[in-house]
N, C-alpha and C positions, 0 to 999 in steps of 0.2 A: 707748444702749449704752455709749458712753463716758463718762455719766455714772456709771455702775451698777459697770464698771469701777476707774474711779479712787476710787471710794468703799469699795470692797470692798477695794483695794489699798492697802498700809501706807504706800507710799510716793508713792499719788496719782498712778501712771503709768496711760497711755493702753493701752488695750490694742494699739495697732501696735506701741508703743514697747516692752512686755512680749515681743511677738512676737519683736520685733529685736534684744533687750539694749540699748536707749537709752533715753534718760532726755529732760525735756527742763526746761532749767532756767531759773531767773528773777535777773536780778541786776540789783537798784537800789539805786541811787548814791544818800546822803540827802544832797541839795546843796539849799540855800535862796539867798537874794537876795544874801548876803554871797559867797559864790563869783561871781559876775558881777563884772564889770570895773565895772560901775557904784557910783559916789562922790557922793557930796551936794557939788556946790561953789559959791560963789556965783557971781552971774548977772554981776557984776565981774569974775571970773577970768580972767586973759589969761596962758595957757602962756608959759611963759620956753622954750622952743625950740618955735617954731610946725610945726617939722617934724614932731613929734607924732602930726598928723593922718596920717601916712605907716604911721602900725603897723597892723596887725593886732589885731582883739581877742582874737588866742591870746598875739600878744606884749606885750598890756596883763595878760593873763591871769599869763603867768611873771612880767613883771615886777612886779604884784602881790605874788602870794604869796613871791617872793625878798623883797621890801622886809619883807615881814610876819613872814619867817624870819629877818629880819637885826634888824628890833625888838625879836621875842623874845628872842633872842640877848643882844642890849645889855640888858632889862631883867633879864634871870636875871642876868647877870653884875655888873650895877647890886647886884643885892638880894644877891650872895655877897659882896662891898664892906662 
């Protein structure tokens, strides 16, 4: 039935969802390997503040992408030079 429904339907709603006025919707994120906190570093690596290990991977996560907003930053204004 809910097959036959959402097929017939222009907008692919469920027939409850027709009954009710709702909808029911899908949202994905296209995140790959480079949004992860994870970096290629050699197996020498010894952090210059060992405290490091104290973060969080949401706060490797900001502190990431702030670094990556502040490179771009320097390269755009590099290349207006």
């Amino acid at each position: 039935m809910a097959l036959i429904t959402a097929i017939s339907n222009s907008k692919t709603q469920r027939f409850g969802d027709m009954a009710t006025g709702t909808a029911v919707i899908t949202l994905k994120n296209k995140i790959d390997i480079s949004h992860t906190i994870l970096e290629e570093i050699g197996t020498a690596y010894v952090p210059t503040y060992p405290l490091v290990i104290k973060l969080s991977d949401n706060d490797m996560r900001i502190i990431k992408e702030t670094f990556k907003k502040v490179l771009l930053k320097m390269i755009l204004k590099s290349l207006e030079n």
